[in-house]
C-alpha positions as CSV (number, residue, x, y, z in Angstrom):
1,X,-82.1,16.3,27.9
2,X,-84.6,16.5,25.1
3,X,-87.5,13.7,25.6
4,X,-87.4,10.4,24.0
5,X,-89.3,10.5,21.0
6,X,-90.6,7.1,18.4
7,X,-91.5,7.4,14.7
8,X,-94.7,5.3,13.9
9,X,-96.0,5.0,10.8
10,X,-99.4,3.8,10.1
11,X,-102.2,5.0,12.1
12,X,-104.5,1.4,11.8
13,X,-105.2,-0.5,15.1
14,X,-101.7,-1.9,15.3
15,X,-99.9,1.6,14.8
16,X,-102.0,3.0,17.5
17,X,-101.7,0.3,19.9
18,X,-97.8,0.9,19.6
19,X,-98.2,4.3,20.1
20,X,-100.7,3.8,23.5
21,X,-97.8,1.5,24.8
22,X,-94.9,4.1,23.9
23,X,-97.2,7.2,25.6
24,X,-97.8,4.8,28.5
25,X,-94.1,4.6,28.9
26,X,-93.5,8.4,28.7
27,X,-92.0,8.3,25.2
28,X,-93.5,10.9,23.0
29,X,-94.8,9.9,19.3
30,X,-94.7,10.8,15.7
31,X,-97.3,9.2,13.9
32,X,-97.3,9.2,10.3
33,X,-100.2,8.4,8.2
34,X,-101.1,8.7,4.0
35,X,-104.8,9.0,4.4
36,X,-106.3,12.3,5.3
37,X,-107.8,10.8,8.5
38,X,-106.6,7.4,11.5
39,X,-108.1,4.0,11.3
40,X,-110.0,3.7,8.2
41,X,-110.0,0.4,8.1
42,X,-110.7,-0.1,12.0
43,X,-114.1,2.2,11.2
44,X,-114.8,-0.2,8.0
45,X,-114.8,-2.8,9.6
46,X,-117.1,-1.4,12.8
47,X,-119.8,-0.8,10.2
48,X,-120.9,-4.6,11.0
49,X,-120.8,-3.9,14.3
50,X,-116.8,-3.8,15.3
51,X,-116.2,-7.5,17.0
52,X,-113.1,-6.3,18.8
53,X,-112.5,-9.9,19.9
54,X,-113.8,-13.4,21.3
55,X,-114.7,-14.4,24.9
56,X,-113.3,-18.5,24.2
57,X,-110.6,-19.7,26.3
58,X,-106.7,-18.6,25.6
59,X,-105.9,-22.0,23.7
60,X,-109.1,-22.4,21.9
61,X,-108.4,-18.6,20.5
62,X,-104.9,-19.1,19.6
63,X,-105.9,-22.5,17.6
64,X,-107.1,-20.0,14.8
65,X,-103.8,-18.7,14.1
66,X,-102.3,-21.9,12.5
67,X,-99.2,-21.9,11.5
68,X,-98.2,-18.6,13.2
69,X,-99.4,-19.4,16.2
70,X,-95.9,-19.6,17.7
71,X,-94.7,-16.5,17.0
72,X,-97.7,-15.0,18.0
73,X,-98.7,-17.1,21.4
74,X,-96.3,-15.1,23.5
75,X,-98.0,-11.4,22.1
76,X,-101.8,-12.6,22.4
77,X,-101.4,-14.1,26.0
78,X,-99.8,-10.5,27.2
79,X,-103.0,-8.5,25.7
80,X,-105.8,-11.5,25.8
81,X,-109.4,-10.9,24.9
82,X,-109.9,-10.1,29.1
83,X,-107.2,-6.9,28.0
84,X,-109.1,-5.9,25.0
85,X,-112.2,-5.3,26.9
86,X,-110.4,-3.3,29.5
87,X,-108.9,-1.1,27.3
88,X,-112.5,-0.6,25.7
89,X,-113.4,0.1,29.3
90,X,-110.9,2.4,30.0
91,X,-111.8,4.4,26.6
92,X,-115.3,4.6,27.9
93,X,-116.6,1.9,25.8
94,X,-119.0,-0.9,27.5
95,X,-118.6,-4.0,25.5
96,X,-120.8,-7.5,25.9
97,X,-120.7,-11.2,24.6
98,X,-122.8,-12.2,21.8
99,X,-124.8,-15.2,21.7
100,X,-121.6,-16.7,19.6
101,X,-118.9,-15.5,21.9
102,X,-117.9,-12.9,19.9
103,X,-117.1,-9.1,22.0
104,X,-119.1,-6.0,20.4
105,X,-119.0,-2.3,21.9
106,X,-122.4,-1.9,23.7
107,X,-123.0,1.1,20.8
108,X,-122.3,-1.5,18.0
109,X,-120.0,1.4,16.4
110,X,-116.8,2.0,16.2
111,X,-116.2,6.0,15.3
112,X,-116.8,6.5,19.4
113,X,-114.3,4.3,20.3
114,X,-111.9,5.4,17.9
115,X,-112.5,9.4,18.9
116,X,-111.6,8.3,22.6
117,X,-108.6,6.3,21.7
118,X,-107.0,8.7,19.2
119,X,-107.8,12.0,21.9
120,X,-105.9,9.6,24.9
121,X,-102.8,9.2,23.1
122,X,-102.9,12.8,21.6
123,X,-103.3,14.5,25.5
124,X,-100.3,11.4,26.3
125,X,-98.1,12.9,23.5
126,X,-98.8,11.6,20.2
127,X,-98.8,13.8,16.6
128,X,-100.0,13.5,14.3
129,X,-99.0,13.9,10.6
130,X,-101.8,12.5,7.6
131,X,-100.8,12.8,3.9
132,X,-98.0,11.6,5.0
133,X,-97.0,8.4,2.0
134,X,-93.4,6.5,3.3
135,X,-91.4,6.4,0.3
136,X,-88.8,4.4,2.2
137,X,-85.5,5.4,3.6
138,X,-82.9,7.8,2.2
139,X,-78.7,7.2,1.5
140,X,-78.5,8.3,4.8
141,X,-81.2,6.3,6.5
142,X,-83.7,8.8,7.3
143,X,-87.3,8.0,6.5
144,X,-88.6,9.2,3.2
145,X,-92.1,11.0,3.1
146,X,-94.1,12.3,0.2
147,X,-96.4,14.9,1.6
148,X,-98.8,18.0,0.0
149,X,-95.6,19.9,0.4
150,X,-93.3,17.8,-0.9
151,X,-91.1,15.2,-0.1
152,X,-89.6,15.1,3.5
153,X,-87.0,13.5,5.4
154,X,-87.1,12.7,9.2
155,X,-84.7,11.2,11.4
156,X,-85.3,9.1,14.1
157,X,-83.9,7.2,16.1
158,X,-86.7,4.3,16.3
159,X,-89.3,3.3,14.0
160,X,-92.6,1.2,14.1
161,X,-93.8,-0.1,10.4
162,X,-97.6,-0.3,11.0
163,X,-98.5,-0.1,7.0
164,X,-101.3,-2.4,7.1
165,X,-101.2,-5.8,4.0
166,X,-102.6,-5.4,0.5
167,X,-106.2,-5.6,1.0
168,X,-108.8,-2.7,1.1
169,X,-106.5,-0.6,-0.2
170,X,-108.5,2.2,-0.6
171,X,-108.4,2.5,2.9
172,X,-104.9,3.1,3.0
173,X,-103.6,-0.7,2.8
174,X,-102.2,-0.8,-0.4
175,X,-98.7,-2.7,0.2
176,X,-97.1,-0.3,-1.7
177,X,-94.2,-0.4,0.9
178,X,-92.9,-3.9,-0.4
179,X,-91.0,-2.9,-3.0
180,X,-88.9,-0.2,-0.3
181,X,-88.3,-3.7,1.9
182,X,-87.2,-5.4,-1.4
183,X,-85.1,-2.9,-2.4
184,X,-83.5,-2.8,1.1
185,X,-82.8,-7.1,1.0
186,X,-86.3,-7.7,3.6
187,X,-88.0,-10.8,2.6
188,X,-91.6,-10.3,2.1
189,X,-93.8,-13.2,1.3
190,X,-95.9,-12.5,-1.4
191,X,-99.7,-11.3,-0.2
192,X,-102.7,-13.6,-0.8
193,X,-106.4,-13.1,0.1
194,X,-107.3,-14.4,3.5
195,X,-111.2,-14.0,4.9
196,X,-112.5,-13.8,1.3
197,X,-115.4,-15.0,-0.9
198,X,-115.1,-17.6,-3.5
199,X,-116.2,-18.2,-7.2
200,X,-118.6,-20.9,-7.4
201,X,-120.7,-21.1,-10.7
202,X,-124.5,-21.1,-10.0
203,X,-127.3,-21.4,-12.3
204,X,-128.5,-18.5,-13.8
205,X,-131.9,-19.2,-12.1
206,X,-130.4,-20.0,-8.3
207,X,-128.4,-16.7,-8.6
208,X,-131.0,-14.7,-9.7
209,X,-133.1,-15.6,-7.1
210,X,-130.6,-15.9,-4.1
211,X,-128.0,-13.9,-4.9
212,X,-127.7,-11.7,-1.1
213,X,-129.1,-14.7,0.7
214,X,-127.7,-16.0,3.8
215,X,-127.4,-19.5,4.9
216,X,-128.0,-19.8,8.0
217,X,-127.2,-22.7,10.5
218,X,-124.7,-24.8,9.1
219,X,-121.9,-26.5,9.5
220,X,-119.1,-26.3,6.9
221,X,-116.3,-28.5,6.3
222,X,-112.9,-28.2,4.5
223,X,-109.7,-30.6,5.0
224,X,-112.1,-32.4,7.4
225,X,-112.0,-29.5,9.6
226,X,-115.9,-28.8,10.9
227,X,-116.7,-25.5,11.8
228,X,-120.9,-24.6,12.7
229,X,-121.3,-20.9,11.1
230,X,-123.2,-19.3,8.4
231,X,-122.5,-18.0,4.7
232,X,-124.1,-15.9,1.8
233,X,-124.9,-16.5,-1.8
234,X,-123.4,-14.2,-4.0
235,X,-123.4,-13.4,-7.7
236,X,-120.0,-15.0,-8.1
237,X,-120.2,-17.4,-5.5
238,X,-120.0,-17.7,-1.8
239,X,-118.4,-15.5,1.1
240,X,-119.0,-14.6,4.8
241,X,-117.8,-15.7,8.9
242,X,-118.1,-19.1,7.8
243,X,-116.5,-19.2,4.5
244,X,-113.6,-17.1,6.3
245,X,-112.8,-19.5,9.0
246,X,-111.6,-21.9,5.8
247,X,-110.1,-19.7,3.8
248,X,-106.1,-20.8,4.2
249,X,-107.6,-24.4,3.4
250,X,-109.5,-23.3,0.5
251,X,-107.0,-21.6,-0.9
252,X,-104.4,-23.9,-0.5
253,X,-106.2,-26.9,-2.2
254,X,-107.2,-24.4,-5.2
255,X,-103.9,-23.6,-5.6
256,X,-102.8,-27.2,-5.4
257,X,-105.6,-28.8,-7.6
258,X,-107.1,-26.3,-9.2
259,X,-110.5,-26.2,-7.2
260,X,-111.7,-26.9,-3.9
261,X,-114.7,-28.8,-2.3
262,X,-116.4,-27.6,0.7
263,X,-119.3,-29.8,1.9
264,X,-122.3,-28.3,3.7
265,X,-124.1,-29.9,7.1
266,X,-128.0,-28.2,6.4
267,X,-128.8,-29.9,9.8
268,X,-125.7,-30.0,11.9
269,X,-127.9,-30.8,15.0
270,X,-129.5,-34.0,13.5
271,X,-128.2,-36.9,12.9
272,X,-128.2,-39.0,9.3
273,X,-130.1,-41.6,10.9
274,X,-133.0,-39.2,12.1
275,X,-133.4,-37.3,8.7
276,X,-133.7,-40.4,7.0
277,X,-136.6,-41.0,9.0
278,X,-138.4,-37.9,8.6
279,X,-137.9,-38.1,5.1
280,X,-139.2,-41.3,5.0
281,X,-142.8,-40.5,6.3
282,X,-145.5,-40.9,3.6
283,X,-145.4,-38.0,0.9
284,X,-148.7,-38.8,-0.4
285,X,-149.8,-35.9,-3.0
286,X,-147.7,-33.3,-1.4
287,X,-144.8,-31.8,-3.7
288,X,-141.5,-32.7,-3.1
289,X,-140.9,-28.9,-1.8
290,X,-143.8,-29.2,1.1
291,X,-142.5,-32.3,1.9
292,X,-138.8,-31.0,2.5
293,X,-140.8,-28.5,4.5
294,X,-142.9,-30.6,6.6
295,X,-140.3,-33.0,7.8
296,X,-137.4,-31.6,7.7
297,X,-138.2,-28.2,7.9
298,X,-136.0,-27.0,5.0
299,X,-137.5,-24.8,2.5
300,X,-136.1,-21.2,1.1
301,X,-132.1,-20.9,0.3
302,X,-131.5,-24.0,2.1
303,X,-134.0,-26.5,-0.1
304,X,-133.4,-24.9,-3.4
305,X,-129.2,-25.5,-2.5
306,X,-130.1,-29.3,-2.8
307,X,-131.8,-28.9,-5.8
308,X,-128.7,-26.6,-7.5
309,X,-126.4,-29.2,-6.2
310,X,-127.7,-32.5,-5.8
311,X,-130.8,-32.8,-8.6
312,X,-130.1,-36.7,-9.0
313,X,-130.3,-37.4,-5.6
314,X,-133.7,-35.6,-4.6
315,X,-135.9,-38.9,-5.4
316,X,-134.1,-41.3,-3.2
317,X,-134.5,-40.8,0.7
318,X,-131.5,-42.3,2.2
319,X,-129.7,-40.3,-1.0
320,X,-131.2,-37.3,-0.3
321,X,-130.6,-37.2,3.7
322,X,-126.4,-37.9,2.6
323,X,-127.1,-34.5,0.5
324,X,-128.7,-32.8,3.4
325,X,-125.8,-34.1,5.9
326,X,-122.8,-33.7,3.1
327,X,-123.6,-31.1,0.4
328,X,-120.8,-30.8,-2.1
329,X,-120.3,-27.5,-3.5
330,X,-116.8,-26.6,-5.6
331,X,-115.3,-23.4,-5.4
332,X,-112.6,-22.5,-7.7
333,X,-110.6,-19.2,-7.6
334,X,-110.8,-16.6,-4.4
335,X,-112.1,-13.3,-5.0
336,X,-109.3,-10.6,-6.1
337,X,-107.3,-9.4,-2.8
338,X,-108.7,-5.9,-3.5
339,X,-112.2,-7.0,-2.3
340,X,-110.4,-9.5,1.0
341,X,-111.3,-8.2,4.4
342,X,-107.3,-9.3,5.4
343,X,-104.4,-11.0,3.6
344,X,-101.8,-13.5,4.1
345,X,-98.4,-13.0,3.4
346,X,-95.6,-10.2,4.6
347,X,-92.6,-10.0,5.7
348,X,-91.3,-12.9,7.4
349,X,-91.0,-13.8,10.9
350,X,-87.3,-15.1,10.5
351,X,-86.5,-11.8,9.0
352,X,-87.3,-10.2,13.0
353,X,-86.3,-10.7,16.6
354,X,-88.5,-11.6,19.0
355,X,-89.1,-7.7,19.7
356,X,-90.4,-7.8,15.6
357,X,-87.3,-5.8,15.2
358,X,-85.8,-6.1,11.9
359,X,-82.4,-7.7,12.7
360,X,-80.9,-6.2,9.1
361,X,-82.2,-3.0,10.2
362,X,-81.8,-1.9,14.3
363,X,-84.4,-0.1,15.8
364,X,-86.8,-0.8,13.0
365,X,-89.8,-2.6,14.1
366,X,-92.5,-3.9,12.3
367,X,-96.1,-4.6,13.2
368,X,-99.9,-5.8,12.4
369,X,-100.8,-7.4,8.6
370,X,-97.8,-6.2,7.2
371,X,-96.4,-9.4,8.7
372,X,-96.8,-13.0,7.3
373,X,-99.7,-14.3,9.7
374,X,-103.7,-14.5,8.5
375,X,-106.9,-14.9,11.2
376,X,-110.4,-15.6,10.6
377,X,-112.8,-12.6,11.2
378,X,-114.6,-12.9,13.9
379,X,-112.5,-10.9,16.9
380,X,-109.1,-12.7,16.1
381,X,-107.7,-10.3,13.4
382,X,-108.5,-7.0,15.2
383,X,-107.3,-8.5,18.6
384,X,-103.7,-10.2,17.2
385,X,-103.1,-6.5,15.5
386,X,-103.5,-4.6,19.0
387,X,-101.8,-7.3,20.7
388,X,-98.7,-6.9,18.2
389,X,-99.1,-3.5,18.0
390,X,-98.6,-3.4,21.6
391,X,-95.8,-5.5,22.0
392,X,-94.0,-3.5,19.1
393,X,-94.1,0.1,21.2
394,X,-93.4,-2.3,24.5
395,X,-89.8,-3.3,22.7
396,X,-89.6,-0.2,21.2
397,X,-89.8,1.7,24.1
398,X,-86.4,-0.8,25.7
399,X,-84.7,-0.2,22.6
400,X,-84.7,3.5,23.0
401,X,-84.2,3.6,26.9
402,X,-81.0,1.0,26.5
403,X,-79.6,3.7,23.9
């Protein structure tokens, strides 16, 4: 009897994680890819250092996944953060905690890591096949390729959809397979930006002289949700980890109003009360700028935000210190999905099993961002992607033994 074989195709974190839990199981792969080379996007995003995932506790992780969080519970618990650092492990990778609880390789890099991986699963029974674009399925039902020699069909008998959402696409992630699921009656929610900047409209003289700053040391809060985190100035506005963890609620409200207001804690670990009496001491001849200094110890980025923002309330104490607690700073549209680390938006959970099988479309699974779910940056994106990845090839894998 000829061995069992599975078509994946996308060759990102959650198309390889299917394929490590078909090979596991003895089933042989086929994994298909458009780019010339695996995991472009997995070695993007290890050029910041590759935060595979987040040492928190179980519940506290899975509260970042919102409204998806039931569909995805079940997946995450069976490859937790513990999982992810033994698979590192086992790939030869070391990782260790940061000072915020996020997981990095030892290395910092991810081009290691993703060598080791991708030789395992080849020596376990994994081809592969790059410039290899899905162009959907055929009258018959086979899957369509385009490749450098033409277009292709291949058969098979179960499938993984690993194509990755509609950011970055560049690296492969263009969601150019949407209109293949439309045409074949999927419902795909339409893709948004998730863990992108926003516009925000500075003065020509705070972004000229800030533009590529961080802020450091803050606490930011949206739909009175409080997160302590950082951010950068940009030319067109603001992004970064903290500006991330909002995004759904920024984007939401814009949507719904037509801006958004995000208020900024400059000293999260000092109460009103106590910077109203800092500020209170005696300023005597000193400018206002080396009195900010001296007492409060804000000066840089941090002091020239409360003079962009809050000019009128910089000669009253107890005014100033509400500024310095509760900056206001409107953003209006996100940044264009091309430049969004993720994306919300996919197909839709109702459209699946609990296997993510397509229920229209037996023994076709699909996996990763090409699903309606979003995450914050910050471990949770990269580590719900393996996780569904891995559950994908783990149902896979039944489907073709019960056949």
């Amino acid at each position: 009897m000829a061995q069992a074989r599975a078509t994946i195709i996308g060759g990102g974190p959650a198309g390889l994680m299917a394929a490590e839990a078909l090979t596991r199981r003895g089933i042989a792969v086929d994994l298909f890819d458009a780019m010339p080379s695996l995991g472009r996007k997995f070695l993007m995003a290890g050029k910041s250092g590759l935060n595979l995932t987040h040492s928190e506790s179980i519940d506290a992780f899975l509260a970042h996944f919102g409204q998806a969080r039931p569909y995805l519970e079940n997946t995450i618990e069976h490859f937790p953060p513990n999982a992810v650092r033994e698979w590192a492990a086992d790939l030869g990778t070391k990782t260790f905690v940061g000072t915020s609880g996020h997981v990095f390789p030892k290395s910092m890099k991810a081009a290691p890591l993703l060598r080791a991986w991708i030789r395992q699963l080849k020596a376990r029974g994994m081809s592969v096949h790059v410039r290899h674009k899905w162009l959907g399925w055929d009258e018959t039902g086979a899957l369509l390729f385009e490749t450098p020699e033409g277009k292709q069909c291949v058969k098979s008998d179960v499938t993984i959809l690993a194509l990755g959402g509609a950011s970055w696409p560049k690296l492969g992630s263009d969601a150019s397979w949407v209109s293949h699921m439309k045409e074949a009656d999927i419902d795909v929610r339409p893709f948004e930006p998730a863990n992108c900047g926003f516009n925000h409209a500075w003065s020509d003289h705070f972004k000229d002289r800030f533009a590529g700053e961080p802020v450091k040391a803050v606490a930011l809060t949206a739909d009175d949700v409080r997160i302590n985190g950082e951010f950068v100035v940009t030319a067109y506005g603001i992004e970064g980890s903290g500006i991330y963890q909002h995004t759904r609620v920024l984007r939401e409200a814009i949507k719904e109003k037509g801006e958004a207001m995000l208020r900024l804690d400059l000293m999260p670990d000092v109460p009103l009360e106590k910077v109203i009496t800092r500020l209170s001491k005696p300023r005597g001849t000193r400018s206002f700028s080396t009195h900010l200094k001296k007492t409060v110890f804000l000066s840089g980025v941090k002091a020239n935000l409360l003079r962009e923002c809050a000019p009128d309330r910089l000669d009253d104490v107890e005014k100033l210190a509400e500024a310095i607690k509760g900056l206001s700073l409107k953003v209006t549209n996100a940044r264009p999905i091309e430049e969004a680390i993720s994306s919300a938006g996919g197909i839709s959970f109702e459209t699946l099993d609990e296997g993510f099988m397509l229920t229209s479309r037996p023994g076709t699974f699909c996996t990763g961002e090409m699903l309606d779910w979003e995450a914050p940056t910050g471990g949770y994106l990269l580590n719900a992607c393996m996780a569904l990845g891995r559950s994908c090839g783990v149902a896979a894998a039944g489907y073709l033994k019960a056949r």
